[in-house]
C-alpha positions as CSV (number, residue, x, y, z in Angstrom):
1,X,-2.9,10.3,-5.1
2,X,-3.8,12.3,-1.7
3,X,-7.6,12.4,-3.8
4,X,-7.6,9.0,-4.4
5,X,-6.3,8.2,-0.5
6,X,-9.6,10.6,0.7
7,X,-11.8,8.7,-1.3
8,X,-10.8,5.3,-0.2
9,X,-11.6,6.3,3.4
10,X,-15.1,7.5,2.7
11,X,-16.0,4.7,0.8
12,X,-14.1,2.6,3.6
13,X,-12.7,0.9,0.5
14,X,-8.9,1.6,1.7
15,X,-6.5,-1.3,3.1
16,X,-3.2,-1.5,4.6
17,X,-0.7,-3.3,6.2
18,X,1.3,-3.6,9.4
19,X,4.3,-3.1,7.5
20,X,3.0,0.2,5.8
21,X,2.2,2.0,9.1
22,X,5.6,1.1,10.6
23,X,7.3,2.6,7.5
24,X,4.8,5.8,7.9
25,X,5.8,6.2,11.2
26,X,9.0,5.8,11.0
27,X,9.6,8.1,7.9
28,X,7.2,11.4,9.0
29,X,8.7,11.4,12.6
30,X,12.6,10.4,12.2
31,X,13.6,10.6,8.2
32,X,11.2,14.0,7.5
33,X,13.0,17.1,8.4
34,X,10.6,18.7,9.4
35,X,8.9,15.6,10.6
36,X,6.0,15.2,12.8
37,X,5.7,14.9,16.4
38,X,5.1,11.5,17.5
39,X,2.0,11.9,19.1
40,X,0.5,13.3,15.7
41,X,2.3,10.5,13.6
42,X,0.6,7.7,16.2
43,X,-2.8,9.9,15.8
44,X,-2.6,9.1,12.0
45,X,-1.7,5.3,12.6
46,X,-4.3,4.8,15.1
47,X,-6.4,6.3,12.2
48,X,-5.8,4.0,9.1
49,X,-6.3,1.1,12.0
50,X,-9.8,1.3,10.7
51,X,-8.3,-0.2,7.3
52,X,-8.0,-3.6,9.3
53,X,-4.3,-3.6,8.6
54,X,-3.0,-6.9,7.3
55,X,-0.6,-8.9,9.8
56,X,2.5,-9.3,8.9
57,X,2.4,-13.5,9.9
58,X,3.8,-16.7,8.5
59,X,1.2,-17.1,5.8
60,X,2.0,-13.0,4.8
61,X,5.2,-13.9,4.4
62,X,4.7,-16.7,2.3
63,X,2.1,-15.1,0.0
64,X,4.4,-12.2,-0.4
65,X,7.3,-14.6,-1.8
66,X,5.0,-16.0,-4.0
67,X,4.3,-12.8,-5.4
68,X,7.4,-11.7,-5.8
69,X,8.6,-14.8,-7.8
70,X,5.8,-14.1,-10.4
71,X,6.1,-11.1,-10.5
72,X,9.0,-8.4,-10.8
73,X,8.7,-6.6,-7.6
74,X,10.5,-5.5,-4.6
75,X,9.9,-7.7,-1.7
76,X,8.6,-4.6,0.2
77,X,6.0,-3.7,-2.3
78,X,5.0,-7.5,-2.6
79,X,4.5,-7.3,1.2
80,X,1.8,-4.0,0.2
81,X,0.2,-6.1,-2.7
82,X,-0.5,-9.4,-0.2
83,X,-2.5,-6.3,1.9
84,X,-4.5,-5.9,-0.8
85,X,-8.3,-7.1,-0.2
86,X,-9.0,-10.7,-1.7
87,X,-12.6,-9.5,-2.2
88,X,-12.0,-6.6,-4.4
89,X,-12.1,-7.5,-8.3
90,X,-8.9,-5.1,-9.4
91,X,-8.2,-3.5,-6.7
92,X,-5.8,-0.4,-7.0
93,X,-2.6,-0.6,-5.1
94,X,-0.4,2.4,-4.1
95,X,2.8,2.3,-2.6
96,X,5.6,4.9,-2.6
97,X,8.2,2.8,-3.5
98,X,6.7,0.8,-6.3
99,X,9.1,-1.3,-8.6
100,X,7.6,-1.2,-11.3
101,X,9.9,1.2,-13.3
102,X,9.1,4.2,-11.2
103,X,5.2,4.0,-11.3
104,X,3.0,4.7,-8.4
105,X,0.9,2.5,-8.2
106,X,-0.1,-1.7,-9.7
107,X,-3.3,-2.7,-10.8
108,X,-4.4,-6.0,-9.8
109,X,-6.2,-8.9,-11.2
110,X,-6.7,-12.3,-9.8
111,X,-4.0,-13.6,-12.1
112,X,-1.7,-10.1,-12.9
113,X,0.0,-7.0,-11.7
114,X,0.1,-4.4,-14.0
115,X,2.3,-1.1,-13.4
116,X,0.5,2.1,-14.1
117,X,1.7,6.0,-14.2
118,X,-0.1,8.3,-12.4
119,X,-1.2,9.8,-15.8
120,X,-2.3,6.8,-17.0
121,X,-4.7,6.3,-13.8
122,X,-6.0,9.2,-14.2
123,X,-8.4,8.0,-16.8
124,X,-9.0,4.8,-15.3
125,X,-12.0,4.0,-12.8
């Protein structure tokens, strides 16, 4: 994943949202023992700001809902799918505490969410 992570930033193809970066902050400078210092963990935020993280707003919310009634996921992870671009065709969405039976990460189409294993995406552009 940490691969696929590195690649997304020099293709500048990676997106986030506000949601995600409070959770990363959060979890490597309170929940982590060891954790990070804070000024490191804000370094890394400041960071992925280049993503152009997604707001969480009234239309998030409400996108995130509807995704969540069509498809079986967490609320939290249908909060990282809304983040996902629009633009991109099938984009690839990680998230760490994915719903869909333990996989890492969904594949999106404009009309589906597909759960994938690692192994799986392995093979797959």
């Amino acid at each position: 994943m940490r691969t696929r992570c590195a690649a997304s930033w020099t293709e500048q193809l990676g997106r986030t949202g506000t949601q995600v970066l409070s959770e990363y902050y959060v979890t490597v400078t309170r929940k982590l023992k060891p954790g990070l210092p804070q000024e490191q963990a804000w370094d890394d935020v400041e960071a992925l700001m280049q993503w152009q993280p997604q707001p969480v707003d009234l239309a998030t919310l409400q996108r995130a809902r509807a995704i969540q009634i069509r498809h079986p996921l967490s609320w939290w992870d249908a909060l990282v799918v809304t983040a996902a671009p629009a633009r991109a065709s099938a984009p690839r969405v990680h998230s760490a505490t994915a719903s869909c039976s333990g996989t890492e990460h969904f594949h999106l189409n404009r009309s589906s969410i597909a759960c994938r294993s690692e192994s799986a995406a392995s093979g797959s552009p």
